[in-house]
Residue, then its C-alpha position, 0 to 999 in steps of 0.5 A: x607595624x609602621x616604622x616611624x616614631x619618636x624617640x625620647x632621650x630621657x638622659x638628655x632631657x636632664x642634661x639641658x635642665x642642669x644646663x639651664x640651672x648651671x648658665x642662669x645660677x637661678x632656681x628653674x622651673x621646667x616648662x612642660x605645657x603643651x604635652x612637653x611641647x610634643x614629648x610627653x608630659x608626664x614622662x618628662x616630669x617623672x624624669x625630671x622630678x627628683x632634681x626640678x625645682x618644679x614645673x610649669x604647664x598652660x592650664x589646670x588640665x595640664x597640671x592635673x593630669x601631672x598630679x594624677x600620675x603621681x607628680x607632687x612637686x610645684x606646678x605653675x599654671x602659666x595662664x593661671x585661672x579662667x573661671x573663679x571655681x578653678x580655685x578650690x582645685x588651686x588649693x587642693x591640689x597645691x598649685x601655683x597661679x599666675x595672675x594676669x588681669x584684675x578680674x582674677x586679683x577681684x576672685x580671689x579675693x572674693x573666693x573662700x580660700x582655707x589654704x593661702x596659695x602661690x601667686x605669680x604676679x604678671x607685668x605687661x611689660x610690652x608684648x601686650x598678650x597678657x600682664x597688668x598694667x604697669x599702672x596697677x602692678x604695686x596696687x595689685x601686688x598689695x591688694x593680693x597680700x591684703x586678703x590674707x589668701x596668699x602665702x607668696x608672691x613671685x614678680x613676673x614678666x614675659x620678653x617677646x623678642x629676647x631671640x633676636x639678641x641684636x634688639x633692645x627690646x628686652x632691655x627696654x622691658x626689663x626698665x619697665x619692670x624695675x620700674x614697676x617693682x620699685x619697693x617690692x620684696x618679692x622673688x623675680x621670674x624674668x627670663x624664658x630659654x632665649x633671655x636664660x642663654x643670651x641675656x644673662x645680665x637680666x636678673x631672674x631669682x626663677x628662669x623658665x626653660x621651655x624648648x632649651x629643655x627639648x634641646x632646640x636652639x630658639x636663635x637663628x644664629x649658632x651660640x655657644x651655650x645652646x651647642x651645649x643642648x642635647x636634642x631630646x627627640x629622634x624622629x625616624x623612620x624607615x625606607x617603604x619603596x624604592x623608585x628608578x626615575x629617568x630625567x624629566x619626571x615629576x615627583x609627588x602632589x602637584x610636580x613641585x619637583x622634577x627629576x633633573x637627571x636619572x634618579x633613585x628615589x625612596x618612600x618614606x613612612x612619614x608625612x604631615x598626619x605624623x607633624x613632620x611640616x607639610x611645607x619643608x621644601x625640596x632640599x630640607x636635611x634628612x639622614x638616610x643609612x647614616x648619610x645626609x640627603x635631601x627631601x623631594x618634592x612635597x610632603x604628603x599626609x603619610x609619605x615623603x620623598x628622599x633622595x637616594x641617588x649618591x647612597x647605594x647602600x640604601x634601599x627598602x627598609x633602611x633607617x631615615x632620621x628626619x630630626x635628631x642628632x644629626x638632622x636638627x630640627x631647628x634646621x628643619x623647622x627653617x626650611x619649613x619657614x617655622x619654628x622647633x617649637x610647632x614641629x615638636x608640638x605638632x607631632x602626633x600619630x607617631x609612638x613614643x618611645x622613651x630611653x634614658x629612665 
């Protein structure tokens, strides 16, 4: 069987939550979407349920998808709805709802809705993706109590620089929301994992972890609380064939890298089909036999290529961590000119195999 995998540590995934929830002093709602950003949704739910405050996912697929596996705690739909008969699967199914433009405020309201449902309401605050304009939040946010269909209303907006914590931007947000929320009695949802760990002053009754929860630092700098992550996700795999090489010969799809000496080389199963980046360069991290070493060359579809020149110790069949405990993948994900958020996402082919139940 092909050695590579991923492995899920269920016990650290909860150690990041109450570490989320123990620096924010908020409730938390645990982001989940895109498949738990390559760990497995359903698995991480079920880890998570008997202490989450509830969950956040993309789209009602998603959220499906978790009630089918038996997942009863809240779930917000961070996109809320794209067609006005996605409601009555609201309702059924007790989902939580951002609403995002006017044209899903005018469906409910026109919508036959028995049950009043949960509505996180959203404000452009200056990322201008999606959100209401500052202009029609209050109207907005009367209109919705108006139709009598809705039991609550959570005040929310999305930063979109708080990882860079020497811009101001985020603060400059925040005044656009106090602004807008002037006179509101609503519960307030501000902060993702990089305003949770580095904007603590910003208020937020309900935080949103996203890849805090997988154990990936969103700061290019080190910060004291995300040393406090655990990484959740071990990517391994195993040395497949070992090559001798004189100085002098290429390595790999187009000769990116060329022996400068006389080297020892090892195969690894593992390549851009299992989501490890195609574009990590000659010199990205990796742990071969418990020691670091470097990639070579350029990753192919199923295989990549280590340095095994100072590990004698390693040959056929010994253990390669590509990302983990040892091997960050935000350090990976760096040299790659990406972020944590795509590898994990991206990870596919690979079995997951889960610890920590």
């Amino acid at each position: 069987m092909r050695p590579a995998r991923a492995l899920i540590d269920l016990q650290a995934l909860r150690h990041n939550y109450r570490l989320a929830r123990e620096v924010a002093g908020a409730r938390a709602l645990a982001v989940i979407k895109a498949d738990a950003y390559g760990h497995g949704a359903v698995s991480c739910a079920q880890a998570l349920e008997a202490e989450a405050d509830g969950f956040a996912v993309a789209c009602i697929e998603e959220a499906l998808e978790l009630r089918a596996a038996g997942i009863r705690g809240p779930i917000l739909l961070l996109e809320g709805f794209f067609e006005a008969d996605e409601l009555p699967l609201i309702v059924e199914h007790d989902l939580w709802c951002v609403v995002h433009s006017l044209w899903q405020l005018e469906a409910i309201e026109r919508a036959a809705i028995a049950t009043p449902i949960t509505v996180w309401l959203k404000l452009d605050t200056g990322m201008h993706r999606v959100g209401l304009h500052p202009d029609d939040y209050q109207a907005a946010y009367r209109r919705l109590l108006a139709t009598g269909k809705v039991a609550k209303i959570v005040l929310m907006s999305h930063f979109a620089r708080a990882d860079e914590l020497d811009c101001q931007r985020s603060e400059e947000q925040v005044a656009v929301f106090e602004a807008a929320r002037q006179g509101l009695a609503a519960e307030v949802s501000l902060r993702n994992s990089p305003a949770l760990l580095g904007w603590p002053r910003i208020p937020s009754d309900w935080v949103r972890p996203g890849i805090l929860l997988y154990g990936a630092t969103p700061f290019d700098a080190e910060h004291p609380v995300a040393a406090r992550m655990q990484p959740v996700m071990t990517l391994e795999s195993k040395i497949i064939s070992v090559r001798e090489l004189p100085a002098g010969e290429p390595v790999g799809y187009g000769a990116r890298f060329i022996t400068p000496k006389p080297m020892r080389l090892g195969v690894v199963a593992m390549g851009y089909a299992d989501g490890y980046p195609r574009h990590a360069p000659t010199g990205t991290p990796v742990l071969v036999a418990g020691q670091r070493s470097q990639l070579l060359g350029r990753v192919s579809m199923d295989m990549l290529c280590v340095d095994l020149t100072d590990i004698p110790q390693a040959g056929l069949g010994s253990p390669v961590e590509l990302w983990g405990r040892n091997i960050l993948a935000s350090d990976v994900a760096t040299r790659a000119e990406t972020i944590p958020y795509q590898i994990f996402c991206n990870l596919r082919r690979v079995p997951r195999l889960y610890t920590g139940q």
